[in-house]
C-alpha positions, 0 to 999 in steps of 0.5 A, a space after each residue: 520502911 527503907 530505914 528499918 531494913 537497913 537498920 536490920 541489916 547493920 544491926 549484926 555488922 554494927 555487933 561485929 564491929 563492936 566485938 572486934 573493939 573489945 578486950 574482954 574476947 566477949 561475943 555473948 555480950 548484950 551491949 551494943 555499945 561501947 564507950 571510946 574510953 573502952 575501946 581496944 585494938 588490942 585484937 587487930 595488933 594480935 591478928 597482924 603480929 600473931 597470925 599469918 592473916 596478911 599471908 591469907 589475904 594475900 592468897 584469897 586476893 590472888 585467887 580471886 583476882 586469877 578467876 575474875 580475869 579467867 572469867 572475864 577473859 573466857 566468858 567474853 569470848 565464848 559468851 559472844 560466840 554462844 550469843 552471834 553464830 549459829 554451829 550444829 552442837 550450840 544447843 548441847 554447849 548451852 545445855 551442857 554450862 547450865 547443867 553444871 550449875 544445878 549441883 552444889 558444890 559439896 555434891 561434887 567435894 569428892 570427884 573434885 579431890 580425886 581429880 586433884 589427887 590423880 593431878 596431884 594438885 591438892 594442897 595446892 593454891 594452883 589446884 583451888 585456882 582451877 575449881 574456883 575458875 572452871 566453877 563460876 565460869 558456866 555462869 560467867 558465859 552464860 551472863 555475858 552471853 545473854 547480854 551480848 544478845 541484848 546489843 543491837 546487831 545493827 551496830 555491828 553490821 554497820 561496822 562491818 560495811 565500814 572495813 572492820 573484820 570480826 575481830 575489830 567488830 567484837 574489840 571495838 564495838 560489842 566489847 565495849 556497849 558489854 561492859 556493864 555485863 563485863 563488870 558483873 561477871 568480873 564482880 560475881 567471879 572475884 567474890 565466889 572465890 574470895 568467900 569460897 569456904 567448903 572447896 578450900 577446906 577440902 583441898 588446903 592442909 597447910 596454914 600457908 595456903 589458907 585462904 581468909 575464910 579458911 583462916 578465920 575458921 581457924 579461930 574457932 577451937 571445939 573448946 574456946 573461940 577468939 572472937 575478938 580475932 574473929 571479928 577483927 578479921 571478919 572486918 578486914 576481909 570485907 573491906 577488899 570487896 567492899 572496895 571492888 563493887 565501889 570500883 565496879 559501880 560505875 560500869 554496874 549502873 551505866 546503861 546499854 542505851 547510853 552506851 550505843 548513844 556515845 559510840 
């Protein structure tokens, strides 16, 4: 059962991957293989040497590198202040981040261009870079908030009896029982910005600041598409977020009780 499912689901990766080996620019093709003499890196040689994809890369990477430390930063501050103390407008902030969430982007497109333009922030990355931070940070606090709340108060009080002042108590025991809950909220604000399409293809004009998907969409003409680039660049982009949920994976599957055990 397992075994068809993950069949399934490498079935169209496998597909990618063999149209970005081909020659022949084919993405209709019906064959699912292709033989090590056919193979052809000749799209690969094009997407380094004819396209500014590496300077697209650069910008997605430190977009979303900028919004997973904003998010992580913020969201473990204000997520630990929302989950530990009690103040008289605590209920309207919670109300207030999780509204935020039942919009879709494309509803908010045009207030969020307006701001900008008043800002005069688009076609800029710095712009992207706020919307991207400011759109999965909701989110952000409120997973880190519901994971605070899953720590024993206990652990806390007991290292207030022994000295530590409230900052100590959150640096050195709840930060570090969150990091699981850190670690997710680290991964879901690095990847919403790195395939983020609809806001960056609003706000970025110039091919400079693109970023990969907006560069890869850049292949696909009303006339003629370059699936070969296409598909080379698709592998490429993915292989940045396959490496970082690797590098998370270890804080993803560690446990709370463990954690408390070892502290």
């Amino acid at each position: 059962f397992m075994i068809f499912f993950v069949a399934v689901t490498w079935l169209p990766i496998s597909y990618i991957i063999i149209t970005s080996l081909r020659s022949d620019n084919a993405f209709g093709s019906r064959e699912l293989w292709i033989s090590w003499e056919n193979i052809s890196w000749v799209s690969y040689k094009r997407l380094f040497s004819q396209t500014d994809f590496l300077l697209w890369l650069r910008n997605s990477f430190f977009l979303s590198l900028g919004s997973a430390l904003v998010g992580v930063l913020l969201a473990s501050t204000a997520g630990y202040v929302l989950a530990r103390y009690r103040f008289a407008a605590k209920k309207t902030v919670l109300i207030s981040l999780i509204s935020t969430q039942m919009f879709p982007a494309t509803m908010i497109l045009l207030p969020l261009f307006i701001i900008l333009a008043k800002l005069k922030l688009v076609d800029s990355l710095v712009g992207l870079f706020i919307l991207y931070a400011s759109s999965a940070l909701p989110f952000c606090i409120w997973q880190l908030k519901s994971y605070y709340e899953t720590i024993p108060v206990e652990l806390e009080e007991a290292a207030r009896l022994d000295g530590c002042n409230e900052w100590q108590v959150f640096w050195r025991i709840t930060l570090p029982l969150a990091a699981p809950g850190i670690a997710v909220t680290a991964l879901f604000s690095f990847m919403s910005a790195w395939s983020e399409y609809p806001l960056a293809s609003v706000i970025l004009q110039n091919p400079q600041l693109y970023t990969a998907p907006l560069g890869l969409k850049s292949f696909q003409a009303s006339l003629a598409t370059e699936w070969g680039l296409y598909a080379a660049g698709a592998i490429l982009v993915s292989i940045p977020a396959v490496v970082v949920f690797m590098f998370l994976s270890r804080y993803l599957i560690s446990g709370l009780s463990l954690g408390g055990v070892k502290s």
